[in-house]
NUMIPA-712317 format. One line per 4 residues: number of its first residue (from 1); their letters; for each residue x, y, z of N, C-alpha, C, O. Coordinates in Angstrom, 2 decimals, padded with zeros to 5 digits, m for minus. Example, Ala and Ser with C-alpha at 12.3 -4.5 7.8 and 13.67 -1.06 7.14 Angstrom:
1 = AS = 013.19/m005.69/007.80/012.30/m004.50/007.80/013.20/m003.30/007.80/014.24/m003.32/008.46 | 012.85/m002.25/007.08/013.67/m001.06/007.14/012.90/000.03/007.87/013.41/001.14/008.04 $
//
This chain:
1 = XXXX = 041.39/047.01/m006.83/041.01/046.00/m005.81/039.75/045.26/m006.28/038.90/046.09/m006.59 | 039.40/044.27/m006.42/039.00/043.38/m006.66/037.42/043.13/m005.52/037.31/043.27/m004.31 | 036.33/042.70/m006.63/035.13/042.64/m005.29/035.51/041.61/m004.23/035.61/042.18/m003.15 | 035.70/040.64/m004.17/036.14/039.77/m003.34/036.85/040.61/m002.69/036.21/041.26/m001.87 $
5 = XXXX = 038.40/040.92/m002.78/038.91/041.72/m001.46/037.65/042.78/m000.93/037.68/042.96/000.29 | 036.88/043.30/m001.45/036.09/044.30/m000.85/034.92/043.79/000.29/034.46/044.40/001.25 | 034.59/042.16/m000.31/034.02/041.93/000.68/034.90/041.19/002.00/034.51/040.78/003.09 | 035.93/041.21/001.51/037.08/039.95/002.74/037.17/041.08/003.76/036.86/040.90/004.94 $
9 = XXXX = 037.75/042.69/003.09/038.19/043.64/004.27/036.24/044.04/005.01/035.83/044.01/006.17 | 035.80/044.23/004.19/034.12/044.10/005.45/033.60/043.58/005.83/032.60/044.03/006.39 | 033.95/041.93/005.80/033.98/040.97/006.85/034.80/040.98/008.15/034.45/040.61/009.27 | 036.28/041.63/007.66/037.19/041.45/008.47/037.16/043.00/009.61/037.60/043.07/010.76 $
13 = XXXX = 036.57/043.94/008.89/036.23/045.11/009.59/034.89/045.12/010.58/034.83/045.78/011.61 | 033.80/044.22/010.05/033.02/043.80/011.41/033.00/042.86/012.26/032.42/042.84/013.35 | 033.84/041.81/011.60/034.51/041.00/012.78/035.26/041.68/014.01/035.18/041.38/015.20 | 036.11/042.82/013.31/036.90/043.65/014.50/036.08/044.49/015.24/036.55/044.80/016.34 $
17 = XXXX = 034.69/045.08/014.90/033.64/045.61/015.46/033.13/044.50/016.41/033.34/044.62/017.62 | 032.70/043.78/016.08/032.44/042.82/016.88/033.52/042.16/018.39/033.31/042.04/019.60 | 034.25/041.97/017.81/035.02/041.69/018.95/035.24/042.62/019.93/035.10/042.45/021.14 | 035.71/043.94/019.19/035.88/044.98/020.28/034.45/045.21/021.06/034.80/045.38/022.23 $
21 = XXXX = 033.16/045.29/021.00/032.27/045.45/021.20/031.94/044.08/022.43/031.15/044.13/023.37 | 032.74/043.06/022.08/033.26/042.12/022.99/033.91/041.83/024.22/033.64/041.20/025.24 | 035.02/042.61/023.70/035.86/043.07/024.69/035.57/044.40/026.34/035.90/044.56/027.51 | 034.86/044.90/025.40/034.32/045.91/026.09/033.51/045.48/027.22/033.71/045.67/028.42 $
25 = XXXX = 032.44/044.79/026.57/031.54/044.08/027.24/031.75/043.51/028.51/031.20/043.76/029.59 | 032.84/042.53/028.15/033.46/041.42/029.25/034.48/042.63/030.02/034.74/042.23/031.15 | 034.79/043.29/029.88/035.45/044.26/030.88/034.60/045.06/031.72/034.88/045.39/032.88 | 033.61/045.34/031.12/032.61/046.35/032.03/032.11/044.85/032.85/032.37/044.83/034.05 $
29 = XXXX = 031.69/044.11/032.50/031.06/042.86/033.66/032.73/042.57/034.51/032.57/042.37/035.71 | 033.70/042.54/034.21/034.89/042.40/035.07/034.92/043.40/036.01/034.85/043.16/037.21 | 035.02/044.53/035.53/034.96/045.52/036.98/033.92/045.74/037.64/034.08/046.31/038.72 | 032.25/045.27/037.16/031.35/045.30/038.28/031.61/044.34/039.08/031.65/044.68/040.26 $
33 = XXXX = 031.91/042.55/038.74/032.20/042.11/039.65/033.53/042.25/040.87/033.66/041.87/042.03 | 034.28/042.91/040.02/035.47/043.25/041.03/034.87/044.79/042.17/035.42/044.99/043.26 | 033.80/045.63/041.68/033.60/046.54/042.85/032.50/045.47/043.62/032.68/045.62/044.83 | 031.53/044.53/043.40/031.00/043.98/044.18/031.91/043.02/044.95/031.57/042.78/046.10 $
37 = XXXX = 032.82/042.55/044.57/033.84/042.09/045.41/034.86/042.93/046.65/035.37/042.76/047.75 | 034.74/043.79/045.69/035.82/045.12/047.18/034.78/045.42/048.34/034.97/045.58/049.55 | 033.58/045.43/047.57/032.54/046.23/048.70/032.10/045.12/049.61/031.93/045.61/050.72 | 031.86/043.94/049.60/032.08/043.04/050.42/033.29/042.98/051.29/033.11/042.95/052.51 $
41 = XXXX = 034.53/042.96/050.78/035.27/042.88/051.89/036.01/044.29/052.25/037.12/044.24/052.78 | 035.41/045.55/051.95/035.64/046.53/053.12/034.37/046.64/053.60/034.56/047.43/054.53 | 032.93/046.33/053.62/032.43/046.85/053.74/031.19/045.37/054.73/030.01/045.39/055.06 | 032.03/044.59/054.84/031.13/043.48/055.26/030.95/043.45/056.62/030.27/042.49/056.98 $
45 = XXXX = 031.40/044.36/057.69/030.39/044.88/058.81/029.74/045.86/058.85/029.47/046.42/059.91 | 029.32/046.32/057.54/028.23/046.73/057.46/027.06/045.81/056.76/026.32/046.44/056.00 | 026.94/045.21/056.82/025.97/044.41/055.81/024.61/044.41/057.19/024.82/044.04/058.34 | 023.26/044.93/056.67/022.59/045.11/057.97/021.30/043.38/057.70/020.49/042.90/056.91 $
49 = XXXX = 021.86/043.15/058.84/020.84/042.12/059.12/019.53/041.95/059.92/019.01/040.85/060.08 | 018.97/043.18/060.47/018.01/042.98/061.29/016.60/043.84/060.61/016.84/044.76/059.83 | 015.49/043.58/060.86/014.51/043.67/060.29/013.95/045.28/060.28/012.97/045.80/059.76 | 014.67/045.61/060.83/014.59/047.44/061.01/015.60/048.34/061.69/015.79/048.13/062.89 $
53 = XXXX = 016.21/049.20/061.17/016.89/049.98/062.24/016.40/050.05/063.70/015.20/050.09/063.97 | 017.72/050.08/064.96/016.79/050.26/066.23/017.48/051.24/066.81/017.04/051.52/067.93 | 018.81/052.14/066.30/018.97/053.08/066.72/020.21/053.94/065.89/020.99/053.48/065.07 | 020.10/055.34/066.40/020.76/056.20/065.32/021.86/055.51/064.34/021.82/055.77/063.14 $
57 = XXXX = 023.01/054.48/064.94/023.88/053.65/064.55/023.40/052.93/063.30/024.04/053.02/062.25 | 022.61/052.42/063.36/022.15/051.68/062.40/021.17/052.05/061.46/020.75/051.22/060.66 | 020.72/053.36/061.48/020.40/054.65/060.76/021.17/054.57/059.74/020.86/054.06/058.66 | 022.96/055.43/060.25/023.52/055.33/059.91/024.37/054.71/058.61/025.05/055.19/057.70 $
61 = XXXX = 023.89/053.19/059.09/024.38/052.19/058.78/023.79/052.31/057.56/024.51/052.45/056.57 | 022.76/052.29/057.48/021.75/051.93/056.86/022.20/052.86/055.22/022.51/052.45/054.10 | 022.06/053.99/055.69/022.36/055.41/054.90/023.63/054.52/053.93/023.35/053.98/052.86 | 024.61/054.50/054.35/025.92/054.05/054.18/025.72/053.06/053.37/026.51/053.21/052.43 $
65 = XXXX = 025.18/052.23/053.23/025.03/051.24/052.30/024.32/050.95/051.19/024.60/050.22/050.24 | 022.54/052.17/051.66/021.76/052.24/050.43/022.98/052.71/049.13/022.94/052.15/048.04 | 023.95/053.74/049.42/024.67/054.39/048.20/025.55/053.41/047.41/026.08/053.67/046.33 | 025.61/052.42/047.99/026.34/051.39/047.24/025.61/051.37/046.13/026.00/052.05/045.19 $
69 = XXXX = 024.25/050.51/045.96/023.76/050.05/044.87/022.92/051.14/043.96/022.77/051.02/042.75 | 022.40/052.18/044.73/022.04/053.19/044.16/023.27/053.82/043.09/022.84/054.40/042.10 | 024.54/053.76/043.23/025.47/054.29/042.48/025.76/053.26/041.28/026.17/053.53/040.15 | 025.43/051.98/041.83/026.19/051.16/040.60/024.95/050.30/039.93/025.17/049.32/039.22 $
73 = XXXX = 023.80/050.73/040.21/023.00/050.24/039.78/022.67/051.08/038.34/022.54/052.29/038.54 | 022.53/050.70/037.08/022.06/051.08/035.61/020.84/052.41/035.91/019.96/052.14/036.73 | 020.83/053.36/035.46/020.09/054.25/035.06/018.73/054.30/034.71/018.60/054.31/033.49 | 017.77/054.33/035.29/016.46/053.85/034.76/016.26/054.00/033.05/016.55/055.17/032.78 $
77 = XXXX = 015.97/053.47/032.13/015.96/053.27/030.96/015.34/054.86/029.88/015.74/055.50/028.91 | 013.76/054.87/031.13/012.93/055.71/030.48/013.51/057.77/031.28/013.51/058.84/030.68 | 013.77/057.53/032.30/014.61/058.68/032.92/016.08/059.08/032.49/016.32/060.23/032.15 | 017.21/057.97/032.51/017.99/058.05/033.05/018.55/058.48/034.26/019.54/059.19/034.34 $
81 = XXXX = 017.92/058.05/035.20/018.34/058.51/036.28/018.15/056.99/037.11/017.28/056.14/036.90 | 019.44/056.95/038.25/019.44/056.38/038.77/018.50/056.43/040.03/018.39/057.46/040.70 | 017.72/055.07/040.39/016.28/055.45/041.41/016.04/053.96/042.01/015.51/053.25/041.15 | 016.24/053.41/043.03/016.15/052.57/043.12/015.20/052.40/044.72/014.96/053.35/045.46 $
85 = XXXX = 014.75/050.92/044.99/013.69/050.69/046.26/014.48/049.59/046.52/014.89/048.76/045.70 | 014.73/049.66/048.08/015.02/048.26/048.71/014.40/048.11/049.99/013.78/048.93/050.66 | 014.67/047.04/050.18/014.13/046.30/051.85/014.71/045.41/052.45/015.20/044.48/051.80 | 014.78/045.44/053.46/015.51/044.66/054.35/015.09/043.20/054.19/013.88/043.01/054.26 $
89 = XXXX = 016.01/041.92/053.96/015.54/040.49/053.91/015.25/039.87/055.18/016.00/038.93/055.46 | 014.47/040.12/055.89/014.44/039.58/057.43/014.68/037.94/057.21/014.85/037.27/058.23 | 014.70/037.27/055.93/015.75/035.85/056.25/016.90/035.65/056.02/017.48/034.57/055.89 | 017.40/036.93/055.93/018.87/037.33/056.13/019.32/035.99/054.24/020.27/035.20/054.30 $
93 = XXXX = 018.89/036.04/053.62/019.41/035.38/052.33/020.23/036.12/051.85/019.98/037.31/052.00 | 021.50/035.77/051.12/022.02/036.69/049.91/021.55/037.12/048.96/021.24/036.36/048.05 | 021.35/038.52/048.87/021.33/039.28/047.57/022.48/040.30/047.08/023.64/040.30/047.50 | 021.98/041.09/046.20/022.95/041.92/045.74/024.08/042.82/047.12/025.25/043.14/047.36 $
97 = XXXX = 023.07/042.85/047.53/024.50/043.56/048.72/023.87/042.95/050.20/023.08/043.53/050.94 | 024.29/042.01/050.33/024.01/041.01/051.75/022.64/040.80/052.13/021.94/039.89/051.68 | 022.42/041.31/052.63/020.38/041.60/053.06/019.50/042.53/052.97/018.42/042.53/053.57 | 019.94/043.44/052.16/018.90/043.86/051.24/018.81/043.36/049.94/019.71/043.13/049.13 $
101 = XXXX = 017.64/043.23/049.85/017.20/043.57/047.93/016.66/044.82/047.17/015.79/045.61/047.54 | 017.16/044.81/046.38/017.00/046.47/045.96/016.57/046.13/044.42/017.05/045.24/043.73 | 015.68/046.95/044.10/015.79/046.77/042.82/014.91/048.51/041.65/014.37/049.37/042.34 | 014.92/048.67/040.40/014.29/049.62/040.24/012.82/050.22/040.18/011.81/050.00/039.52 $
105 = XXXX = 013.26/051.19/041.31/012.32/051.96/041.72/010.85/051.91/040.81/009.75/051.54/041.22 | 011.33/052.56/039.00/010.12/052.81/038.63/009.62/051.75/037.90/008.61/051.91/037.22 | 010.24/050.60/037.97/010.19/049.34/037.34/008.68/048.58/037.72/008.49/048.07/038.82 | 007.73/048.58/036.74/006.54/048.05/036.82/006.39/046.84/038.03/005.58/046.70/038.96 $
109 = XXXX = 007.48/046.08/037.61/007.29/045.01/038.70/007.53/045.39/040.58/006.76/045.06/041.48 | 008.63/046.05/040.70/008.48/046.57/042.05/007.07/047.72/042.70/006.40/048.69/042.35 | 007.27/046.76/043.89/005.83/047.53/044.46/006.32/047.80/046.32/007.25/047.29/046.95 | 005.50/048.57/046.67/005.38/048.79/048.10/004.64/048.06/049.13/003.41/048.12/049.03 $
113 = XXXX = 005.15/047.36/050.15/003.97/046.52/050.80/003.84/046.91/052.02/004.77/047.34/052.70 | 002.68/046.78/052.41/002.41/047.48/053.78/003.31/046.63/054.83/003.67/045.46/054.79 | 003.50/047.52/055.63/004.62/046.66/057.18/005.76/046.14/056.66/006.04/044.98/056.98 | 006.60/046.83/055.80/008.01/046.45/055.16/008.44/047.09/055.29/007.77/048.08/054.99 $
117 = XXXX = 009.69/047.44/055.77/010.85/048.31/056.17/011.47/048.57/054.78/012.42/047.84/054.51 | 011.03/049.72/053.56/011.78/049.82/052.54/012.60/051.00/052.71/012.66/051.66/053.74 | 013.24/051.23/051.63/014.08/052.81/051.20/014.20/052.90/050.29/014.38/051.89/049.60 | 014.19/054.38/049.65/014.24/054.84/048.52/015.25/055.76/048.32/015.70/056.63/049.06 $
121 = XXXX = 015.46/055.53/047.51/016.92/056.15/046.98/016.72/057.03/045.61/015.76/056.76/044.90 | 017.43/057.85/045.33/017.03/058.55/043.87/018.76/059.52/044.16/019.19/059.97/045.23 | 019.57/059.59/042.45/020.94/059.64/042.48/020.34/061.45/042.19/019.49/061.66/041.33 | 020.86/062.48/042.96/020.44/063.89/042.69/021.56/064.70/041.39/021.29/065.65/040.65 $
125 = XXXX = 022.68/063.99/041.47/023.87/064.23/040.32/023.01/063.60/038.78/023.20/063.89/037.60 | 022.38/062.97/039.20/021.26/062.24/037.58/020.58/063.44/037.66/020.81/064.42/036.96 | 019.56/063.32/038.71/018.49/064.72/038.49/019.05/066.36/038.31/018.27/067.20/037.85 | 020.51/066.74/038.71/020.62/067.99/038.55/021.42/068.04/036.84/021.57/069.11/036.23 $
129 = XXXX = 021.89/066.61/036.24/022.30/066.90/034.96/021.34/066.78/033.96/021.48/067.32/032.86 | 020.15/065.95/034.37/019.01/065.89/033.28/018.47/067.70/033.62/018.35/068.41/032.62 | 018.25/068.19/034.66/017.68/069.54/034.16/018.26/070.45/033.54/017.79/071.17/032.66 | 019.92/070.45/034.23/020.71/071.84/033.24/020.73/070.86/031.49/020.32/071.24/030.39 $
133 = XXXX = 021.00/070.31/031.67/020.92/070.02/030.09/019.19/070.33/029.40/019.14/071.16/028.50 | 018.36/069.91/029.67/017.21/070.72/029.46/017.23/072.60/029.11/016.81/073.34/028.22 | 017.81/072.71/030.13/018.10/074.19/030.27/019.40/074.78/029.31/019.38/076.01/029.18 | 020.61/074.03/028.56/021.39/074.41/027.88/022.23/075.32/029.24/022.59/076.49/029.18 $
137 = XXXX = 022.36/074.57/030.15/022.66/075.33/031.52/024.44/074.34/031.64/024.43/073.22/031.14 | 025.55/074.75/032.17/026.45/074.02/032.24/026.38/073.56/033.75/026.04/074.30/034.66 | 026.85/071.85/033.93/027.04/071.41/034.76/028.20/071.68/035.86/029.32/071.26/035.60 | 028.00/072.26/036.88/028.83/072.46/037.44/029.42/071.50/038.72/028.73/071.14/039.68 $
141 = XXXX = 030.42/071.26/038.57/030.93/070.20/040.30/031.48/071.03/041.33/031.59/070.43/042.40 | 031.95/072.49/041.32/032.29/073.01/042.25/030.95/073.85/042.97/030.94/074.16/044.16 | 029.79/074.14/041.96/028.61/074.93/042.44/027.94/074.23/043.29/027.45/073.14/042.96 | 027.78/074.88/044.84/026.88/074.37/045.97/024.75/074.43/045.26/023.88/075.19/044.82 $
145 = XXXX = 024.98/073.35/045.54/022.90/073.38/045.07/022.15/072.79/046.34/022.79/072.10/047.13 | 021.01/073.02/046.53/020.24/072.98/047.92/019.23/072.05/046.82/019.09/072.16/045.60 | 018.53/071.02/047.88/017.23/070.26/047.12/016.56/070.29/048.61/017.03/070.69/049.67 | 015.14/069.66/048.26/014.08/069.54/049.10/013.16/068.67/048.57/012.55/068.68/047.51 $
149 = XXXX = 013.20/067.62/049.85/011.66/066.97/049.04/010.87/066.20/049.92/011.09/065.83/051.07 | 009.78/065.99/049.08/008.48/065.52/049.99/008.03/064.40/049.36/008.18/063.97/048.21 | 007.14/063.82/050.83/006.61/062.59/050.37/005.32/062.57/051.42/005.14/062.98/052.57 | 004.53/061.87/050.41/002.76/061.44/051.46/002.47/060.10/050.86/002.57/059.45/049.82 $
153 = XXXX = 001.98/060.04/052.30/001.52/060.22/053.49/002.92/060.16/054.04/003.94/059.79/053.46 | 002.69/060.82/055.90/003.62/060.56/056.27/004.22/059.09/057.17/003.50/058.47/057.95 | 005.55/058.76/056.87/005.64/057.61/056.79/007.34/057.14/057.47/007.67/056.08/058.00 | 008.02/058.16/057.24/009.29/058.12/057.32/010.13/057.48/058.39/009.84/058.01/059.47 $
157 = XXXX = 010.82/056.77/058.49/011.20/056.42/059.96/011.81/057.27/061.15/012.99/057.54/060.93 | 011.35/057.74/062.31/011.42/058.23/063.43/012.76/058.79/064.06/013.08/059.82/064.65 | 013.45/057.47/063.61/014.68/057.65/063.88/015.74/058.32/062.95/016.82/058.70/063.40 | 015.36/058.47/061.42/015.74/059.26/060.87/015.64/060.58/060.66/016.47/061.33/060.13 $
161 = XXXX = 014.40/060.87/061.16/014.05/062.33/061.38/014.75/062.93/062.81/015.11/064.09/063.04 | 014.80/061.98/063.52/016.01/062.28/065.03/017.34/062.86/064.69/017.90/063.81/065.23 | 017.83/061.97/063.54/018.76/061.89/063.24/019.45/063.10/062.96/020.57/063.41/063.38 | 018.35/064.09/061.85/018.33/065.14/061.12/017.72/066.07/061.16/017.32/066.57/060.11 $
165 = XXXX = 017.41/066.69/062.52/015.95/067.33/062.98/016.37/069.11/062.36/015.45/069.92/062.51 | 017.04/069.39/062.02/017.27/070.83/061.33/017.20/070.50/060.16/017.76/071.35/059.46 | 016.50/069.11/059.19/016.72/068.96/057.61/015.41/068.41/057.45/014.77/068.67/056.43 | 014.84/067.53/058.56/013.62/066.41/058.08/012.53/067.16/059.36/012.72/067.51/060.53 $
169 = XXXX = 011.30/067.18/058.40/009.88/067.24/058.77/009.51/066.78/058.77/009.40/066.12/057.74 | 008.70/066.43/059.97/007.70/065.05/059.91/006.09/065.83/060.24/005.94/066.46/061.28 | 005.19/065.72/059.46/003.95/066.17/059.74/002.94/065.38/059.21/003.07/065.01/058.05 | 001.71/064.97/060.01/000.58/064.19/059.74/000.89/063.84/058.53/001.50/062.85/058.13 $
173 = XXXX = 000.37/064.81/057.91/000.02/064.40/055.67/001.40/064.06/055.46/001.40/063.10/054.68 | 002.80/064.44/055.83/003.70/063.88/055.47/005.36/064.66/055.73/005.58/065.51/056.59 | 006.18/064.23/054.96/007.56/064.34/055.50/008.16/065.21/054.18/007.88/065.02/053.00 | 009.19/066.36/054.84/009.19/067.16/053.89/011.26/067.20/054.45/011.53/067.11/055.65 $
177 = XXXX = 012.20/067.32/053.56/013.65/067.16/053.57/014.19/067.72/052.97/014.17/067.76/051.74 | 015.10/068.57/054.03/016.08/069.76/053.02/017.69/069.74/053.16/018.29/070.22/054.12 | 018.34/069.04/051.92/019.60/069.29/051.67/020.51/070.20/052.50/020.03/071.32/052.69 | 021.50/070.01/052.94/022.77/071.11/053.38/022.96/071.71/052.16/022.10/071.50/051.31 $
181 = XXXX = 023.79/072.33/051.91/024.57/072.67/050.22/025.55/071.62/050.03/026.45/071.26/050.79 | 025.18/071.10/048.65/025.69/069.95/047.98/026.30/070.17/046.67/025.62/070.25/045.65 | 027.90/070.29/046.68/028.33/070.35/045.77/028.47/069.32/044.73/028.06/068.34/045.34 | 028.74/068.94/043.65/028.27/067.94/042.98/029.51/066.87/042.49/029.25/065.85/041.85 $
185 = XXXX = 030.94/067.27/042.91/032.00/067.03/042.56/032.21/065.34/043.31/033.26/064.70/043.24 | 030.60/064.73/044.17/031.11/063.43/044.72/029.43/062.98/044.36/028.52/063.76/044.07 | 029.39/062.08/044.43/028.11/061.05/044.19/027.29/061.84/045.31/027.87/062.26/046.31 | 025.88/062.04/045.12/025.00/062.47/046.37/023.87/061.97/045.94/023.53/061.72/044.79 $
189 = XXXX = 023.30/061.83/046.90/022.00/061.28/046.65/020.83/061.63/047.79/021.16/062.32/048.76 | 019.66/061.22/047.67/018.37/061.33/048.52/018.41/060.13/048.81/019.19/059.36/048.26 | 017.22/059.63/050.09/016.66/058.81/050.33/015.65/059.05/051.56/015.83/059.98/052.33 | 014.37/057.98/051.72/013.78/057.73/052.56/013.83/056.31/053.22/014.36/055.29/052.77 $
193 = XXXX = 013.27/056.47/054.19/013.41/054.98/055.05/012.33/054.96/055.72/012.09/056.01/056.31 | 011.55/054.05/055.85/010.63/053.30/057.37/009.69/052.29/056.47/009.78/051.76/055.36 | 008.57/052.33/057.74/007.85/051.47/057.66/006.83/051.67/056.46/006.50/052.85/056.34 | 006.39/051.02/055.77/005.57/051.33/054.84/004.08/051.38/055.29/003.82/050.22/055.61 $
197 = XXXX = 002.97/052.16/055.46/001.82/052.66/055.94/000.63/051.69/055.00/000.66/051.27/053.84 | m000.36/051.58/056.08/m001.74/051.19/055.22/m002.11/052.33/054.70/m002.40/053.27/055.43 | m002.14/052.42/053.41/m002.60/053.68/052.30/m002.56/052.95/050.88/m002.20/051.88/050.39 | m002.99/053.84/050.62/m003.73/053.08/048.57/m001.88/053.44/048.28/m001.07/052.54/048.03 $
201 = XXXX = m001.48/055.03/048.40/000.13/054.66/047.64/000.82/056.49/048.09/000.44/057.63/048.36 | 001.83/055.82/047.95/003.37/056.80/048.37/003.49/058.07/047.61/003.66/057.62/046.48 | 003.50/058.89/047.54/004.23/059.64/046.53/005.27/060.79/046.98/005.18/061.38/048.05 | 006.16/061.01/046.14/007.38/061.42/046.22/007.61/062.61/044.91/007.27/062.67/043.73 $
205 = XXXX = 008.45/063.59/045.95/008.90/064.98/044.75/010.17/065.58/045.42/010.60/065.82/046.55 | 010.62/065.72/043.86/012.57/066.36/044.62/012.28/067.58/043.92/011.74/067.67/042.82 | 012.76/068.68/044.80/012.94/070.26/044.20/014.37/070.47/044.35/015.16/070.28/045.28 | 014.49/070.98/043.03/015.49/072.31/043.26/015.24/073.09/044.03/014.02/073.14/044.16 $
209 = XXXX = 016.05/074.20/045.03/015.74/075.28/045.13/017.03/076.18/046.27/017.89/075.55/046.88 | 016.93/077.22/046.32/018.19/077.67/046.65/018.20/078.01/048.30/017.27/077.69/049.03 | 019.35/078.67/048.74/019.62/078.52/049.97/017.76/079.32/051.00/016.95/079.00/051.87 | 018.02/080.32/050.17/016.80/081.22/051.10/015.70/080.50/051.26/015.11/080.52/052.34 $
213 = XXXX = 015.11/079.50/049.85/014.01/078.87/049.76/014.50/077.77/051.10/013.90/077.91/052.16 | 015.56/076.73/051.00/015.93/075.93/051.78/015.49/075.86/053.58/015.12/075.13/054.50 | 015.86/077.18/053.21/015.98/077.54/055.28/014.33/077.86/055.63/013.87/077.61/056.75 | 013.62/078.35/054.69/012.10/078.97/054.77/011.89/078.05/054.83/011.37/078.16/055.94 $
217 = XXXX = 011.76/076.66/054.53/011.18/075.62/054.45/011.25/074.82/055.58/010.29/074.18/056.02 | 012.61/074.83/056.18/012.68/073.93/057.34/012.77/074.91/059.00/013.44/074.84/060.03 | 011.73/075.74/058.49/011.29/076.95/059.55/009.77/077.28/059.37/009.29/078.36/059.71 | 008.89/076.01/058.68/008.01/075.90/058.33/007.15/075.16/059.40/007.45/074.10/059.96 $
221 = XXXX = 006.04/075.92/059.59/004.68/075.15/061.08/003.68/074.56/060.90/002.87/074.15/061.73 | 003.67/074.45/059.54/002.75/073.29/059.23/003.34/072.60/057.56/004.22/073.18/056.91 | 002.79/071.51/057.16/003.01/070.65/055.71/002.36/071.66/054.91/002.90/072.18/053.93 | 001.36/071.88/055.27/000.43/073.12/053.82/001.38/074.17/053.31/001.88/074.15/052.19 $
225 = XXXX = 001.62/075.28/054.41/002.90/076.05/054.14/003.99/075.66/053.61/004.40/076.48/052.79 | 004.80/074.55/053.77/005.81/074.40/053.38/005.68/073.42/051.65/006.57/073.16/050.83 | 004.45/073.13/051.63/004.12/072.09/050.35/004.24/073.24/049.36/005.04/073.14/048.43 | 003.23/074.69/049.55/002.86/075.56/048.69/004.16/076.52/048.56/004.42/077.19/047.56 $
229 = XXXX = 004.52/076.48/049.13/006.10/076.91/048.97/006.99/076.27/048.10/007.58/076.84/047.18 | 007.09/075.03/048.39/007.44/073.76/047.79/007.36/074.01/046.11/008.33/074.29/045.41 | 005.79/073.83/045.59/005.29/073.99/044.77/005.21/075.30/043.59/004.55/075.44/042.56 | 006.04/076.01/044.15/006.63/077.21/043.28/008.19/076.99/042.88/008.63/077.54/041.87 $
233 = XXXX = 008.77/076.40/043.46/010.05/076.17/043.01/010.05/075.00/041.87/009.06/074.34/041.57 | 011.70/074.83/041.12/011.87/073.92/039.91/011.57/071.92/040.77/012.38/071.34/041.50 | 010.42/071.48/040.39/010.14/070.08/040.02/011.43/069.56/039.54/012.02/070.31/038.77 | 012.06/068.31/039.86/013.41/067.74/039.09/012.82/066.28/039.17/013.43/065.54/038.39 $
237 = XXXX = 011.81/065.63/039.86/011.32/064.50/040.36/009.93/064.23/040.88/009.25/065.09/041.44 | 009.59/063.10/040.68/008.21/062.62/040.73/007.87/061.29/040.71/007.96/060.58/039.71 | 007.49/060.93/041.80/006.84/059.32/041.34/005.42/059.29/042.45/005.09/059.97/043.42 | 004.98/058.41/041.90/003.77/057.68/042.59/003.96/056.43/042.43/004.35/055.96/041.35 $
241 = XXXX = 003.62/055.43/043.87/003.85/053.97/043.28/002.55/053.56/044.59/002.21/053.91/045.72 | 002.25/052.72/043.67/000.40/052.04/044.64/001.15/051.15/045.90/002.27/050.64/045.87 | 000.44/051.13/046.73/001.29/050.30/047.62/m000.10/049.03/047.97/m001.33/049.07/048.01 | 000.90/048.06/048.16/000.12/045.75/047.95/000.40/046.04/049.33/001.38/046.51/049.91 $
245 = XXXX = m001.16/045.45/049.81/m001.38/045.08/051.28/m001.08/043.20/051.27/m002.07/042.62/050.84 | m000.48/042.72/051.47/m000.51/041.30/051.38/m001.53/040.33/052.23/m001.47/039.10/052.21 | m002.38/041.03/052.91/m003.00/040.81/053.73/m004.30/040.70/053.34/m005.18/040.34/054.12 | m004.52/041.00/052.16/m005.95/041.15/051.75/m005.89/039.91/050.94/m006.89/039.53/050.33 $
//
């Protein structure tokens, strides 16, 4: 074979790299726009338009829809894990999923502003495969896992802690949330919701931890007890984010 044919077939072999790499491409953007298209029209009375939840229903609601974009939203780059912050558009504009805007969580540019109705979302199927793989541990979808987590100051919305009063703590320094048993065989996730507080900034922690730890925790009489408790079990999560008074 001849140099010329040698370079015709490795032209013609990364041309076919190329294209397929093409193809691919334009198919993965085809089926995101086709699930943002389904989820609009099953899902377009839910699209929440008002500037805050005003009762368990729309709690609810609320819940129900953060998982949309939290699931199909890209993986944080530096984690991999899916983690995302949104807020309600009180001018009701289009965004990614009707009136909220959501975008990533640990993403330099998103911030917290005081008197904004946000939520936070974080995918727990990301956080329980980044640790067993750490651990050389196998992933399991039929194994029930318990999480718990906290956040300060406390901040959480009222009505979500109503909602869930055998799972969510609400105490001065802050709000502390414990999983049912969650098998892993369907998308699950965390989140918080309310008003965002005058404070310098938020912070947030997801634990592992198992059923006994679970129940001790949400049989807990004060935040100190249940933090230091907290704080002996496996860390899977962590953020701090400063929170913009717009007012200043």
């Amino acid at each position: 074979m001849t140099k010329k044919n040698n370079k015709l077939l490795i032209i013609a072999f990364i041309l076919l790299i190329l294209v397929t790499i093409f193809l691919g491409v334009n198919e993965y953007i085809k089926k995101q726009k086709a699930l943002q298209k389904e989820f609009f029209e099953k899902e377009e009375n839910f699209l929440f338009t008002k500037i805050k939840p005003e009762n368990h229903e729309d709690i609810k609601k609320l819940e129900e829809l953060i998982m949309h974009p939290l699931f199909n939203f890209l993986p944080d780059k530096d984690s991999g894990v899916r983690e995302i912050i949104c807020s309600i558009n009180s001018d009701n504009q289009p965004s990614f999923i009707g009136s909220l805007d959501c975008s990533n969580f640990s993403a330099a540019k998103t911030n917290l502003i005081t008197g904004r109705y946000s939520i936070i979302a974080v995918s727990l199927n990301d956080l329980l495969a980044n640790l067993l793989a750490n651990f050389n541990e196998t992933y399991s979808k039929q194994k029930e896992y318990y999480f718990c987590s906290i956040s300060q100051p406390s901040w959480v919305d009222p009505l979500l802690i109503s909602l869930y009063p055998d799972q969510e703590l609400s105490f001065p320094d802050g709000n502390i949330y414990c999983t049912q048993a969650l098998a892993m065989d369907k998308e699950q996730g965390i989140f918080w919701a309310g008003i965002v507080p005058q404070t310098d900034n938020l912070s947030f922690k997801v634990y592992l931890v198992n059923d006994s730890v679970s129940e001790q925790i949400k049989t807990s009489d004060s935040f100190q007890a249940a933090k230091e408790l907290l704080e002996t079990q496996q860390l899977i999560w962590q953020r701090e984010k400063p929170i913009l008074n717009l007012n200043n």
